[in-house]
N, C-alpha and C positions, 0 to 999 in steps of 0.2 A: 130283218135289216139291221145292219151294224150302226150304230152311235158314229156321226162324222165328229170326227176331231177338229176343235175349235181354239185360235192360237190362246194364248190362258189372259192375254191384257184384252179381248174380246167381248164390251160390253153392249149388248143389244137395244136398239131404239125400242120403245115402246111400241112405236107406231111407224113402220115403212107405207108408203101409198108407193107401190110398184106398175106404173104406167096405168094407171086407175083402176089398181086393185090394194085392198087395204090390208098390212098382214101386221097382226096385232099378236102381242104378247109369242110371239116367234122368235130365233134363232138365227136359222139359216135361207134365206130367200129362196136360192136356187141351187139345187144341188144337181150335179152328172156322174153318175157311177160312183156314190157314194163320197166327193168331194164338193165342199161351199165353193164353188165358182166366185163368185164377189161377197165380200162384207161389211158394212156401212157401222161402226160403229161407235159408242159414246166418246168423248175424251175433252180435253182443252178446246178442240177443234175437228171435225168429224173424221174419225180415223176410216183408211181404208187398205181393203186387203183383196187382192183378185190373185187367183190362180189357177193357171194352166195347165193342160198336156204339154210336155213338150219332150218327144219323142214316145218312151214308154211311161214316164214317170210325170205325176203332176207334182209342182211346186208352185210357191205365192213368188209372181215379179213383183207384186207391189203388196208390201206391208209400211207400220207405220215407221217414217225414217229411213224405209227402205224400197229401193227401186232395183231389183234382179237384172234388167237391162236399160241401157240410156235408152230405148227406143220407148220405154214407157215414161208419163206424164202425167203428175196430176198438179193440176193449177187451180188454185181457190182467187174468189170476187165476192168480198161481202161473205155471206150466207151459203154463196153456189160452189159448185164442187165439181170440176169435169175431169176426165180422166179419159187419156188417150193411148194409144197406141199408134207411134207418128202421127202422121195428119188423120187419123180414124180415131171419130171421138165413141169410146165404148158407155160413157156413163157419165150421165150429169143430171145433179139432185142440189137440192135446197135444203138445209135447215129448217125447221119455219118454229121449230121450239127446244124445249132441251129434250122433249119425247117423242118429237117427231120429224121425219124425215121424208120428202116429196122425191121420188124418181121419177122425171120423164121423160128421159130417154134410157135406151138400153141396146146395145148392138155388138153380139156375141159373135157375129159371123165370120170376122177376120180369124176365129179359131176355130173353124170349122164346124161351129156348133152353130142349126139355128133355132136361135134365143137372139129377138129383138121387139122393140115396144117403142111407142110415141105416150103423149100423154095421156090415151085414153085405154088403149089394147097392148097388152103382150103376148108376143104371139112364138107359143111353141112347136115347132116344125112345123104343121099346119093347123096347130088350135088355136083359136084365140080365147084370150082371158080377158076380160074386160067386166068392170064393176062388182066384182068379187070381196069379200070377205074371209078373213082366216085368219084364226082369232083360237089359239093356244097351240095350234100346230107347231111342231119341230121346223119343217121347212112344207114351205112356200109351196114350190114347184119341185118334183126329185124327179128327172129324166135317166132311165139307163138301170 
């Protein structure tokens, strides 16, 4: 398996809890055919990076300072972090330290992919991940 490419200001939480699975000392949460699909990472204020298929090519609509299409939205409250896709909220997390980061929710659907999760399960096409541990992995979840 090939090394995914990570953008180079890309600094990784210590501790994601992804829909009530814990991924420690990791990278990339979720990867599809060899690309990070979303990335949550260090900065002044919790950077973020999601990217797409779109047609044959994947690219990031949202990086940090950067939005690839107005249709994309991320809106901060305090600590919380939500990130939409017009009215489709794809991702909303919490802070709760400077190493740690709570996902609970997660909804990949609007791009064809199913990857989504509530607070306690993530559920990949039809598995569910719930109360897991991954703890020096590269990434998370690799689908594809």
């Amino acid at each position: 398996m090939e090394e995914i490419l990570l953008p180079q200001d890309y600094e990784p939480f210590h501790e994601l809890v992804i829909c009530g699975n814990s991924f420690v000392n990791g990278k990339v949460p979720i990867s599809v055919d060899g690309h990070a699909v979303f990335l949550l990472g260090k900065g002044d204020e919790v950077k973020v990076w999601l990217q797409v298929l779109t047609g044959k090519e994947w690219r990031y609509e949202i990086a940090p300072d950067q939005l690839g299409d107005t249709a994309y939205k991320v809106r901060r409250s305090g600590n919380s972090i939500f990130v939409y896709f017009g009215h489709h909220l794809i991702l909303r997390a919490e802070q709760i330290s400077n190493d740690k980061v709570i996902i609970d929710h997660l909804d990949l659907t609007i791009f064809g992919l199913t990857i989504h999760g509530d607070p306690t399960t993530l559920w990949v096409g039809r598995t569910e991940v719930s109360g897991n541990s991954f703890d020096g992995v590269s990434t998370m979840v690799n689908v594809g």
